[in-house]
C-alpha positions in Angstrom: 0.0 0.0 0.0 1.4 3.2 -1.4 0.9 6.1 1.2 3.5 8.6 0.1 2.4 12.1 -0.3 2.9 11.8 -3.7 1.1 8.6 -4.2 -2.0 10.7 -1.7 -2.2 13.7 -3.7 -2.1 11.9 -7.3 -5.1 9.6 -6.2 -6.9 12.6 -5.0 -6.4 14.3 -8.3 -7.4 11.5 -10.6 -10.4 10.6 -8.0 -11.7 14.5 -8.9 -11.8 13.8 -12.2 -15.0 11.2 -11.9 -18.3 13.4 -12.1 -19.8 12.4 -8.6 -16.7 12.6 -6.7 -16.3 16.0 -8.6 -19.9 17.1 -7.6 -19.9 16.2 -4.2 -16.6 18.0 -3.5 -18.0 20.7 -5.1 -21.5 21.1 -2.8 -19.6 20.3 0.4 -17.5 23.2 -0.6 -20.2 25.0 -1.5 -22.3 23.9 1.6 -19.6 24.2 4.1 -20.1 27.9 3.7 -22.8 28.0 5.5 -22.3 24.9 7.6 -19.5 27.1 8.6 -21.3 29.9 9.5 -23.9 27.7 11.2 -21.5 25.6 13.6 -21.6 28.3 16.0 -24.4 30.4 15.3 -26.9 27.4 16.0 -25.8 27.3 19.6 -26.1 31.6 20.4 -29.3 31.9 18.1 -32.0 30.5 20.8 -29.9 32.3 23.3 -30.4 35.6 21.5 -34.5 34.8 20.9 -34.2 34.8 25.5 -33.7 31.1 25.9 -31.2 29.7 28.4 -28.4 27.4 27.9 -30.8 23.9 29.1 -33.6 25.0 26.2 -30.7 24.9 23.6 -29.8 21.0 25.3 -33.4 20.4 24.2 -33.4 22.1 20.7 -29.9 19.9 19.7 -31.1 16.6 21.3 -34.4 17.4 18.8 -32.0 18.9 15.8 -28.9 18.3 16.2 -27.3 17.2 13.0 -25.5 14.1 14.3 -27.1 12.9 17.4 -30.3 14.5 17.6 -33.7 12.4 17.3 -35.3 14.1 14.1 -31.5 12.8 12.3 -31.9 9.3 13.7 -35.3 8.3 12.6 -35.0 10.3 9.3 -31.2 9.0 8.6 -31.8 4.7 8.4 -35.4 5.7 6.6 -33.6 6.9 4.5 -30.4 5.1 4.4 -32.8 2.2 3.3 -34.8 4.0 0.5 -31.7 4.7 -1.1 -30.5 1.2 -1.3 -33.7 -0.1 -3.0 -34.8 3.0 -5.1 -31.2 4.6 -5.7 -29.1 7.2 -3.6 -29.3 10.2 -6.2 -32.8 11.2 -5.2 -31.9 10.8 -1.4 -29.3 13.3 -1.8 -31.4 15.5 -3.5 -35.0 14.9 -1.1 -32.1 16.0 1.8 -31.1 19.2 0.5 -34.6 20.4 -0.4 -34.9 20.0 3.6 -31.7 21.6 3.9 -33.4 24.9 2.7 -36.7 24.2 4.4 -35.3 24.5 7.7 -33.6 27.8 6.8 -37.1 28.9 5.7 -38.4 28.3 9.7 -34.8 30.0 10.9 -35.7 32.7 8.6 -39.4 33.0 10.7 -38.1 32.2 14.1 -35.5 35.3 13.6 -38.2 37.6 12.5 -41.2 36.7 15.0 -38.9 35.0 17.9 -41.6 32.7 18.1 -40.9 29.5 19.7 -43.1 27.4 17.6 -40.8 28.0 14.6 -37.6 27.2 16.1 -38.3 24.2 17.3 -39.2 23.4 13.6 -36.3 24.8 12.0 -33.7 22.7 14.4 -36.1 19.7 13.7 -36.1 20.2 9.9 -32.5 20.9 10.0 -31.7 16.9 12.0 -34.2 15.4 9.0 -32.1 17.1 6.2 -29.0 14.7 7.2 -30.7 12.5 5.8 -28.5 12.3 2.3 -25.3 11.8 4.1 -26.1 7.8 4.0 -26.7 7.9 0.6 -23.5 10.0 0.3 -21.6 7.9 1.4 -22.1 4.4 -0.7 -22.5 6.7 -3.6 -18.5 7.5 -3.1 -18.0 4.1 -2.0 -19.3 2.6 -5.3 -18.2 5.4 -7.4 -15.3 4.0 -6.4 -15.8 0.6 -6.9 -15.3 0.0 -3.1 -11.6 0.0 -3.6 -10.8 0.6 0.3 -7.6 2.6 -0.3 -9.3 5.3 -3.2 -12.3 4.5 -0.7 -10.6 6.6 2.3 -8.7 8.9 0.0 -11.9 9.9 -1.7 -13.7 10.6 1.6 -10.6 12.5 2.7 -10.6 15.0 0.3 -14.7 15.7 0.3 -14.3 16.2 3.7 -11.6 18.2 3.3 -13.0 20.8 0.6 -16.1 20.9 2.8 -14.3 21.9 5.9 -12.3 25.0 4.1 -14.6 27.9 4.3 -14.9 26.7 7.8 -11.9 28.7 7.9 -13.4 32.2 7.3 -17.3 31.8 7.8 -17.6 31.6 11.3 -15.9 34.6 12.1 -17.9 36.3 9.4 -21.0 35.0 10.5 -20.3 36.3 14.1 -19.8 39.5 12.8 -23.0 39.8 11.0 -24.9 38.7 13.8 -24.1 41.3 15.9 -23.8 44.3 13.6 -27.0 42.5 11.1 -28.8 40.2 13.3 -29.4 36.2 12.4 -31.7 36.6 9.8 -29.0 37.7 6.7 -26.8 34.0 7.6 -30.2 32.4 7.6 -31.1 33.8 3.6 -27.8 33.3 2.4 -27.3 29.4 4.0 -30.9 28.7 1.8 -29.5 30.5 -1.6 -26.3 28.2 -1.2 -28.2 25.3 -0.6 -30.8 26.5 -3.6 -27.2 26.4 -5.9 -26.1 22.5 -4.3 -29.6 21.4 -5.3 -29.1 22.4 -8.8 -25.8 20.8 -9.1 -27.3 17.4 -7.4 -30.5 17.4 -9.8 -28.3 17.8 -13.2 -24.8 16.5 -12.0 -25.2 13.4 -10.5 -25.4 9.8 -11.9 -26.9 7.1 -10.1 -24.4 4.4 -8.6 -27.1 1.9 -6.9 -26.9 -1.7 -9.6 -23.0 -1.3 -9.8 -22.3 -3.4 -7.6 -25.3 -4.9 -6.2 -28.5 -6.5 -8.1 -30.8 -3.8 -8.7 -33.6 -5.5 -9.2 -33.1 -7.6 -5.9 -34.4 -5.0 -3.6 -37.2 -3.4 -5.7 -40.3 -2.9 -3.9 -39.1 -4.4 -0.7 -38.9 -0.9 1.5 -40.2 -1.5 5.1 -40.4 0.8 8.2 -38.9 -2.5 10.1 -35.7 -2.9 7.4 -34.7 0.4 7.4 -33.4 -0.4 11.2 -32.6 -3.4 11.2 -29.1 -4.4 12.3 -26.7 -6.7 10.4 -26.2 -9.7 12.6 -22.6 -9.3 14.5 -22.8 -5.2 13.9 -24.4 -4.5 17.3 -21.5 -4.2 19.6 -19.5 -1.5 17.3 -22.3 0.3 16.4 -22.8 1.0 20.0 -19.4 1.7 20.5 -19.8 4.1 17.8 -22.9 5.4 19.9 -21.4 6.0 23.0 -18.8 8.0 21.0 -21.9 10.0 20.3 -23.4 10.5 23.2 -20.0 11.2 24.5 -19.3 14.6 22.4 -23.0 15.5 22.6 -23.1 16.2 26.5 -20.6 19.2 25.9 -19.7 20.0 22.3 -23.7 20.5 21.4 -23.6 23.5 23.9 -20.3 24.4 24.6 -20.3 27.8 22.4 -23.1 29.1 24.4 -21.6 27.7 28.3 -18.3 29.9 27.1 -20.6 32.9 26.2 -22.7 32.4 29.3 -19.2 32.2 31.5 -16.5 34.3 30.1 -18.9 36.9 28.1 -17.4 36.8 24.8 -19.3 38.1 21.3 -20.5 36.4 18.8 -17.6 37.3 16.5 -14.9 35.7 19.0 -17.2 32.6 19.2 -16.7 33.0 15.3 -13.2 32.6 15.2 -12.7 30.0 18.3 -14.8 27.8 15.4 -12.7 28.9 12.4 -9.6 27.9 13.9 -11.2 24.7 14.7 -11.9 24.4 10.9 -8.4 25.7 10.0 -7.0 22.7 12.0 -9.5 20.1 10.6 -7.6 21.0 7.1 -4.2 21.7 8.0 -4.6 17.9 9.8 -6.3 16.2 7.0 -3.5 15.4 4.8 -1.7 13.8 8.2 -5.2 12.1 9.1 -5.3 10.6 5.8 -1.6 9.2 5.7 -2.5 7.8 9.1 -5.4 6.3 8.3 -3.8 4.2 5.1 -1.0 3.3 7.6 -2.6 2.5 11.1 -6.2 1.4 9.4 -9.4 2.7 10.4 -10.0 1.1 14.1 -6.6 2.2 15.9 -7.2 5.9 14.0 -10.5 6.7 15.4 -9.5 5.3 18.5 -6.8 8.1 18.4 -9.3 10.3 17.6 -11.5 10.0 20.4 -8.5 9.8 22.8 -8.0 13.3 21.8 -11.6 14.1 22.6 -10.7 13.6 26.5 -7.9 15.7 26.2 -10.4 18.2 24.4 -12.6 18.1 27.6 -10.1 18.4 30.3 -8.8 21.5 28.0 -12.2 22.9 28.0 -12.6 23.0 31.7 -9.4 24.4 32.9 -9.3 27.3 30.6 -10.3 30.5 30.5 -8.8 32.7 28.0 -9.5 33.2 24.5 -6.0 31.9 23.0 -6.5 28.8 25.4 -9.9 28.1 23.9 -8.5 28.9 20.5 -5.1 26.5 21.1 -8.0 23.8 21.9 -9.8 24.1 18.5 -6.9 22.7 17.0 -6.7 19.7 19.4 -10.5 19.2 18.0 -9.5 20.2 14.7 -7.7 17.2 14.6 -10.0 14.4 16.3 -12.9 15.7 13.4 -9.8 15.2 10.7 -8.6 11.7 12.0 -12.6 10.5 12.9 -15.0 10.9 9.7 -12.7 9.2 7.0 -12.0 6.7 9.3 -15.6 5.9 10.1 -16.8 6.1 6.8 -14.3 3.6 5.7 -14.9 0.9 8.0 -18.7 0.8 7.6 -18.7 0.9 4.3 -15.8 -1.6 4.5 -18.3 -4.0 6.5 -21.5 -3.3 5.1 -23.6 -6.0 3.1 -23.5 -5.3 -0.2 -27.5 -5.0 -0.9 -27.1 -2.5 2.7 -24.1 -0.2 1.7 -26.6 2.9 1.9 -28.9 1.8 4.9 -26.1 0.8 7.2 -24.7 4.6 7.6 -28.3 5.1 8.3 -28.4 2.8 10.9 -25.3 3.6 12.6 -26.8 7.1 12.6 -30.1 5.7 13.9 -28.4 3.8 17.0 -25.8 6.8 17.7 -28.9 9.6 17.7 -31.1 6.8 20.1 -28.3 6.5 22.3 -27.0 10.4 22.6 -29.9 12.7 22.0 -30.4 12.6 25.7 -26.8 13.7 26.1 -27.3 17.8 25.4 -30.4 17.5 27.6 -28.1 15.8 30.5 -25.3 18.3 29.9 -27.8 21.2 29.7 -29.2 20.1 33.1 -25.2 19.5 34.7 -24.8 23.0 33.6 -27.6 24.6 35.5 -27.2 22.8 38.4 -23.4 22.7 38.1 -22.3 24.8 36.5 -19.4 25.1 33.6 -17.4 22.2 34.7 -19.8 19.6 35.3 -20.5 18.9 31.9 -17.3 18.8 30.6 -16.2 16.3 33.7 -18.7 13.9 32.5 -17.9 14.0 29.0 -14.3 13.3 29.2 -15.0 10.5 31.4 -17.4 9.0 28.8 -14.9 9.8 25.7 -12.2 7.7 28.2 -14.9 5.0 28.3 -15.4 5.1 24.1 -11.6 4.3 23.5 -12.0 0.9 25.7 -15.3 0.5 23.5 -13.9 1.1 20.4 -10.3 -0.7 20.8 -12.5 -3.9 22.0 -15.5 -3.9 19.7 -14.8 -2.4 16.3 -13.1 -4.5 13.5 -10.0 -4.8 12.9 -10.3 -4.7 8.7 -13.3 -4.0 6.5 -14.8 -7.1 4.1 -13.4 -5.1 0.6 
């Protein structure tokens, strides 16, 4: 296995040149604009409308993209439908929800009304609901080579974490000179652009490499979560990795607002540096990932989580926090490849767009409690608390995933 630099960045190059890899680096630039923007803004928005830090715990455990409820019934739904219909009109039925949840962020700003938020941060967990579909849809493009496999989702991940860089500050800025309203518009006109490019770009990948006529008109409420038999114990390893990060990452932005008092626009940068480091580590994270393999490199990654915690707790200053974005910088740049990889690695075939689905099904189940439990440690606790219990779950995760996930994928 070649994993030069040389050998890294020609495969990346050559991979660009297939149509869907090229299209979906393309809208997770394009996307991660506003994702950008969002990652902060999400957690100071309800706090701006006069809600407190434990209301924003129950608005990500409803909405959050990655753990919260709304993401983990709507993900393995549709994980499922893309395996037996095809994964193009997944993607596509995802970002029309994408801007539909803007539309109710767009309401809640103007009429603070409570009603509306809770809908946008609901419609925006359900609009996840392409990334399964994504995912085999890179896996196949690529013929489910494992090597181009964890190259390609390097370097989509990568391109959608580089505005990261910029639009968080940018956003903090216009949300306290503009208000939340303008990020709001201009996260739905992005979104409006991705659609276009997913409804004319894309070519279907479900039938290359499983029978397409097997699964036709089988779709059922009960498949779509359905586990693979011997997946159980590293998908809830992958869970409690979830649930993990969700008691203090999900709120973390507004506890250091609430504490220390700074604006949105430091917030904005604290979370561009964080994106900064996700790219300045993905090249590393990706040469690591081809030599160590997928299980020992997200181990590493959530190792790095506890440190991320402890970090969190004892600091105080705004170069401290911003010296700890780059310690999470990393454990995003060394986690999503790697996870990616190995479920796709050990997916059935007839499954390969379900399965990321499911995972997402059992991680949301088993954390969206978690920004509920840290909002309540926080109220009656204060800053610490939360961040106590999350490192000693994230210690707990690296035992988990060093003991339960597999060691190499099927391909």
């Amino acid at each position: 296995m070649e994993a030069s630099g040389g050998g890294i960045l020609r495969l990346s190059r050559a991979l660009l040149q297939d149509r869907n890899i090229r299209v979906l680096a393309i809208t997770g630039l394009i996307s991660g604009v506003y994702i950008g923007m969002l990652n902060g803004i999400l957690q100071l928005f309800p706090g701006a409308l006069g809600f407190g830090v434990a209301a924003l715990g129950l608005l990500q455990a409803v909405g959050n993209r990655f753990s919260g409820i709304s993401a983990s019934i709507a993900q393995p739904i549709a994980g499922h439908f893309s395996d037996v219909y095809g994964r193009k009109q997944v993607i596509v039925v995802g970002s029309a929800g994408t801007i539909l949840s803007m539309i109710f962020f767009i309401v809640a700003a103007v009429t603070a009304n409570w009603a509306f938020l809770f809908l946008a941060f609901f419609a925006y967990g359900v609009s996840v609901l392409g990334s399964p579909a994504s995912q085999a849809m890179i896996a196949e493009t690529v013929g489910l080579d494992v090597r181009r496999m964890n190259v390609a989702y390097s370097v989509v991940f990568l391109l959608s974490s580089i505005p990261g860089v910029v639009t968080p500050y940018v956003a903090g800025v216009i949300a306290d000179d503009y208000g939340y309203a303008v990020i709001f518009i201009s996260a739905a006109l992005l979104e409006a652009f991705d659609l276009y490019l997913y409804v004319r770009e894309l070519y279907e990948t479900r039938g290359r490499n499983v029978q397409a006529k097997e699964s036709r008109g089988r779709f059922t409420l009960r498949e779509s979560f359905r586990i693979p038999r011997g997946s159980l114990r590293y998908f809830g390893a992958l869970a409690m990795d979830a649930f993990a990060f969700g008691i203090s990452t999900t709120i973390i932005y507004a506890m250091i607002v609430a504490k220390f008092g700074y604006s949105d626009a430091e917030i904005g940068l604290i979370v561009g540096v964080l994106s900064l480091a996700t790219i300045l580590s993905q090249y590393p994270a990706t040469w690591l990932l081809l030599r160590m393999g997928a299980r020992k490199t997200i181990a590493f990654s959530e190792a790095l989580g506890t440190v991320l915690m402890i970090g969190w707790g004892v600091s105080g200053t705004l170069l401290e926090f911003l010296l700890l974005s780059v310690v999470f910088g990393i454990s995003v740049s060394t986690w999503v490849p790697a996870v990616q990889s190995i479920l796709m690695t050990n997916s059935p075939d007839n499954e390969r767009g379900g399965i990321g689905g499911k995972v997402a099904a059992i991680r949301g189940l088993v954390a969206f409690p978690a920004p509920i439990f840290g909002g309540l440690l926080y109220q009656m606790w204060g800053y610490e608390a939360p961040l106590i219990a999350s490192a000693v779950a994230t210690t707990l995760t690296v035992i988990l995933l060093l003991r339960y996930l597999p060691e190499r994928g099927r391909a």
